[in-house]
C-alpha positions as a printed Julia matrix, in Angstrom:
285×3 Matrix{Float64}:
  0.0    0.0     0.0
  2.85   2.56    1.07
  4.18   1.7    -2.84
  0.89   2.42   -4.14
  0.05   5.55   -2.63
  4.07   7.05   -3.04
  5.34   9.54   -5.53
  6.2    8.71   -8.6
 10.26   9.18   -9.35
  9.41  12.25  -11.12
  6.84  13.49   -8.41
  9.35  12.78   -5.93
 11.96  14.99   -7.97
  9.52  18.34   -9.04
  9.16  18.47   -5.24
 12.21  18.75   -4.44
 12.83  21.06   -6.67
  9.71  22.9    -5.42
 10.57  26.06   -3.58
  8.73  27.58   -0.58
  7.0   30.56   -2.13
  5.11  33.24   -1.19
  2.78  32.42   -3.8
  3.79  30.73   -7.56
  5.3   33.17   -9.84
  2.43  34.83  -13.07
  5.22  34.71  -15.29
  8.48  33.85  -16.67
 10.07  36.65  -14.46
  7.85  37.5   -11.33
  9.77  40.17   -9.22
  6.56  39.7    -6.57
  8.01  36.0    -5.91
 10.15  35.47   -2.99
 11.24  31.92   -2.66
 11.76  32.02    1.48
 13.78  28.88    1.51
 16.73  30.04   -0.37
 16.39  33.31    1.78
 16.4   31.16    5.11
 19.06  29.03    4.18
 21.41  32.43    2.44
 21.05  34.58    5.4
 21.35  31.89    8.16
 24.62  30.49    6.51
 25.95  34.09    5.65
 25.35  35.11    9.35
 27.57  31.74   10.43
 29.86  32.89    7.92
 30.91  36.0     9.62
 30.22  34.63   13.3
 33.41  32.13   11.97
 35.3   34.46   10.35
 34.95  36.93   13.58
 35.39  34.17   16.04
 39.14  33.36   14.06
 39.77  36.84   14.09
 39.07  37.49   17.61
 40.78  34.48   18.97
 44.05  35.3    16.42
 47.26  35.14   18.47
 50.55  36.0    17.85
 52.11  32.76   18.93
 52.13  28.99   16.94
 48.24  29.29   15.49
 45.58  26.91   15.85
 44.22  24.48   13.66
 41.56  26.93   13.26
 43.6   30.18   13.38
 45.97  28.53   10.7
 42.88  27.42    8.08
 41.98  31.13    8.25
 45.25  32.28    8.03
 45.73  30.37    4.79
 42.39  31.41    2.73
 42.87  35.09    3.83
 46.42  34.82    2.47
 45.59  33.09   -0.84
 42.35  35.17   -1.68
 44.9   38.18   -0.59
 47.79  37.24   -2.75
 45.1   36.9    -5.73
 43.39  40.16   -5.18
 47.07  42.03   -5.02
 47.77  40.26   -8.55
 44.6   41.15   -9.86
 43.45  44.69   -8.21
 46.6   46.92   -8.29
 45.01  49.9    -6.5
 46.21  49.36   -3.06
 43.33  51.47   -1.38
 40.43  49.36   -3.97
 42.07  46.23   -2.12
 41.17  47.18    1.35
 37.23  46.77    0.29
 37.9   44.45   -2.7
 39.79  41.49   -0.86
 37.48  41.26    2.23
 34.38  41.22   -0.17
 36.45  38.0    -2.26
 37.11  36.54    0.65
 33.21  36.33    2.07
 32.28  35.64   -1.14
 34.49  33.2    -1.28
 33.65  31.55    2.17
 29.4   32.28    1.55
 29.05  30.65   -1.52
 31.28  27.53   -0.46
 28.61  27.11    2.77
 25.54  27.15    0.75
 27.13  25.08   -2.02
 28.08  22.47    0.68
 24.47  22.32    1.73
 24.25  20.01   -1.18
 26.21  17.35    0.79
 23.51  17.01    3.38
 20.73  14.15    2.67
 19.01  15.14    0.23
 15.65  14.15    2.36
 16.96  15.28    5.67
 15.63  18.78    6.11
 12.58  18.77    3.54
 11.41  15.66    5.74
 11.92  17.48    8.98
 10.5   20.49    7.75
  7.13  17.89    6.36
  7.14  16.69    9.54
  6.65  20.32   11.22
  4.59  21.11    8.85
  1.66  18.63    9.16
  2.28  19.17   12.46
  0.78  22.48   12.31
 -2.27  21.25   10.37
 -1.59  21.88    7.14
 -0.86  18.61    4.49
  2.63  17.53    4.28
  2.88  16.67    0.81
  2.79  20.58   -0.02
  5.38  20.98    2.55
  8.72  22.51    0.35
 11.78  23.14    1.52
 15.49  23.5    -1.01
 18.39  23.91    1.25
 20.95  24.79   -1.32
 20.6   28.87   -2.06
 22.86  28.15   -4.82
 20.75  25.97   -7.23
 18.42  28.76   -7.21
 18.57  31.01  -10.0
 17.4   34.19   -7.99
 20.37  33.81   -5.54
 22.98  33.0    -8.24
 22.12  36.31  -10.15
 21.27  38.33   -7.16
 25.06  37.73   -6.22
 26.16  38.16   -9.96
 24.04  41.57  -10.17
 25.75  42.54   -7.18
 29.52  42.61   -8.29
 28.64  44.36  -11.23
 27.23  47.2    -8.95
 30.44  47.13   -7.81
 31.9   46.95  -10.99
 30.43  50.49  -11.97
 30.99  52.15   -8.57
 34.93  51.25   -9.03
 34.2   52.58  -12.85
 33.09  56.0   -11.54
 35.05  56.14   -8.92
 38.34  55.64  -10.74
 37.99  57.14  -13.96
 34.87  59.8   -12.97
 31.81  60.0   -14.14
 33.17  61.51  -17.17
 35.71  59.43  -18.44
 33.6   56.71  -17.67
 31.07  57.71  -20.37
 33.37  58.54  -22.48
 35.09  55.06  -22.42
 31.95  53.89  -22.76
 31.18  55.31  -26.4
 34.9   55.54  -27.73
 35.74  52.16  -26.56
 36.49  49.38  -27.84
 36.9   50.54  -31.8
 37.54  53.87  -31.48
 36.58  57.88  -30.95
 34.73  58.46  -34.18
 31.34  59.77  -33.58
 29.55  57.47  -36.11
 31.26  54.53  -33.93
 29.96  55.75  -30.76
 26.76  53.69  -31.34
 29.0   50.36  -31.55
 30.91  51.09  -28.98
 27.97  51.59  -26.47
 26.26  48.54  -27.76
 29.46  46.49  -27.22
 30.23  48.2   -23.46
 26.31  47.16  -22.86
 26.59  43.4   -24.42
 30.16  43.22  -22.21
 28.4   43.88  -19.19
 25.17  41.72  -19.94
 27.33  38.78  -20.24
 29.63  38.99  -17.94
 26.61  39.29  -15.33
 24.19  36.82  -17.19
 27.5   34.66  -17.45
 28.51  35.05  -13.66
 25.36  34.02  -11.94
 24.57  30.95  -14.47
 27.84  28.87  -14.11
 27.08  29.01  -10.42
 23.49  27.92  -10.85
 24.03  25.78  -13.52
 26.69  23.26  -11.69
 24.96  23.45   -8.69
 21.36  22.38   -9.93
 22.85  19.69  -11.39
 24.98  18.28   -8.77
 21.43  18.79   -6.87
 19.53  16.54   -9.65
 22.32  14.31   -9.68
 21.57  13.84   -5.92
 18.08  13.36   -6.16
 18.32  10.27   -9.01
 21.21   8.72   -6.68
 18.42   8.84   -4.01
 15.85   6.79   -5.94
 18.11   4.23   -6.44
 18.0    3.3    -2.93
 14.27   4.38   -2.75
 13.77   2.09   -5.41
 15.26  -0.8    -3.82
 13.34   0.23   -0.07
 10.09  -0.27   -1.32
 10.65  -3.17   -3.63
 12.67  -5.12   -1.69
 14.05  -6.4    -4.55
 17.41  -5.98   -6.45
 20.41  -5.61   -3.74
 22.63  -4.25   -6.55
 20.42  -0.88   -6.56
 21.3   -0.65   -3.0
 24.8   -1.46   -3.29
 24.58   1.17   -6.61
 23.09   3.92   -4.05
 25.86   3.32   -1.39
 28.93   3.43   -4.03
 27.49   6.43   -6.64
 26.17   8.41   -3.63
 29.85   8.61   -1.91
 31.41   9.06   -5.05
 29.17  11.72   -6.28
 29.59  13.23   -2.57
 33.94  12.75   -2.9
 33.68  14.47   -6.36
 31.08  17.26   -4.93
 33.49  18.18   -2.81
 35.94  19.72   -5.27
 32.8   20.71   -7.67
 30.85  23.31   -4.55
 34.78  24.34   -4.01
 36.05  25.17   -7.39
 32.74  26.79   -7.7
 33.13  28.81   -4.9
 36.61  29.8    -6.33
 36.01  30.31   -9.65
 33.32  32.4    -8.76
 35.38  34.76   -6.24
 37.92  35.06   -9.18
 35.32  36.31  -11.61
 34.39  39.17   -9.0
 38.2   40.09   -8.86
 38.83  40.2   -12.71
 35.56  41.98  -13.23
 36.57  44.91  -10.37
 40.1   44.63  -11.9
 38.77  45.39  -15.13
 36.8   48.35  -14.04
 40.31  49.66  -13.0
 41.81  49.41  -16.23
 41.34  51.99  -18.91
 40.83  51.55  -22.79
């Protein structure tokens, strides 16, 4: 009966992938939608971010570090040395590095949500939920901010608001516009419409660009999660086939091995985007 009356594969996937909204989005792009799990789950992990990062800070010594204090030591070091390569305007650094280094730090805690069960918090949170009288099965709950598109570009849109105050602020308001129609083919008045066209396109894609790589490698390391899980699913309620058991044990650590590098190159790759992008807004054409 319990195989019977339980989801389908694919039911059992389009809710997890379900967020907890505010109420389902009109269109394609609904600005009204706020998807509260990814907010939960950004904040709460941002706010543990910087309660670690002060904690190492505060606890620093002079002497031979801790394990802790040393870990620290090491990321602010490398996300240091690669800001100083990148950024040469010594007083940019002193705002640029600390900003690579939480994003850095953030986007490697929510991508490591993914390494939690992948049934472990939505069933909590069903099990809270019906407890409170409403039905269970609409219970949603996504625990990685990262697979959600909102986040991903939210952060993306953010550097390149920083990208045009460092613009302004280093070349003035001025030469800034006037890079931005005499750049990259030349000064020529008919090629000013090209040239702002181009500048426009450059920063589209860089942004667009940005916040998709993020999303895109993290939804699927998510999905890839989710058919691991119905392997052994599969096997629970059939009682039947041990090698899809076995198969769940062995692809789900190996997936979770291999995540590990994926949520931290991710992490990385996306902190060195933000540098090159504020580097670039320091360079002149």
């Amino acid at each position: 009966m319990a195989a019977e009356h339980g989801p389908t594969a694919g039911e059992y996937i389009v809710h997890h992938l379900t967020f907890l909204q505010n109420h389902p989005p009109k269109n394609v792009v609904d600005f009204s939608v706020f998807n509260w799990d990814s907010l939960f789950w950004a904040i709460t992990l941002g706010v543990i971010c910087c309660l670690l990062l002060w904690k190492a800070a505060r606890k620093a010594t002079a002497g031979v570090p801790g394990r802790f204090q040393a870990a620290v030591e090491i990321l602010v070091e490398m996300v240091d040395s690669q800001a100083k390569g990148i950024v040469h305007n010594a007083n940019s650094r002193k705002f640029v590095a600390p900003l690579a280094l939480t994003v850095f730090v953030w986007i490697f805690m929510m991508n490591a949500m993914d390494l939690l069960p992948v049934d472990l918090i939505p069933e909590l949170w069903a099990r809270f939920y019906g407890a409170t009288g409403h039905d269970p099965h609409h219970a949603y709950m996504r625990v990685v901010p990262t697979a959600d598109l909102s986040v991903t570009m939210g952060l993306s849109i953010s550097v390149l608001l920083v990208c045009l105050f460092y613009n302004v602020k280093i070349k003035g308001l001025g030469g800034w516009v006037h890079e931005l129609f005499t750049a990259p083919f030349g000064s020529h008045p008919l090629l000013w419409p090209f040239n702002f066209l181009m500048q426009v396109i450059e920063f589209v894609a860089k942004t667009v660009s940005h916040g998709m790589r993020l999303f895109g490698n993290m939804y699927a390391g998510e999905l890839i999660f989710l058919l691991i899980a119905l392997m052994g699913g599969a096997w629970s309620l059939t009682a039947t086939g041990i090698g899809l058991a076995i198969g769940h044990i062995i692809a789900g650590s190996a997936w979770a091995i291999f995540h590990i590098l994926i949520i931290t190159l991710q992490a990385f790759v996306f902190m060195m985007l933000t540098l090159v992008y504020v580097g670039q807004a320091h360079d002149a054409h």
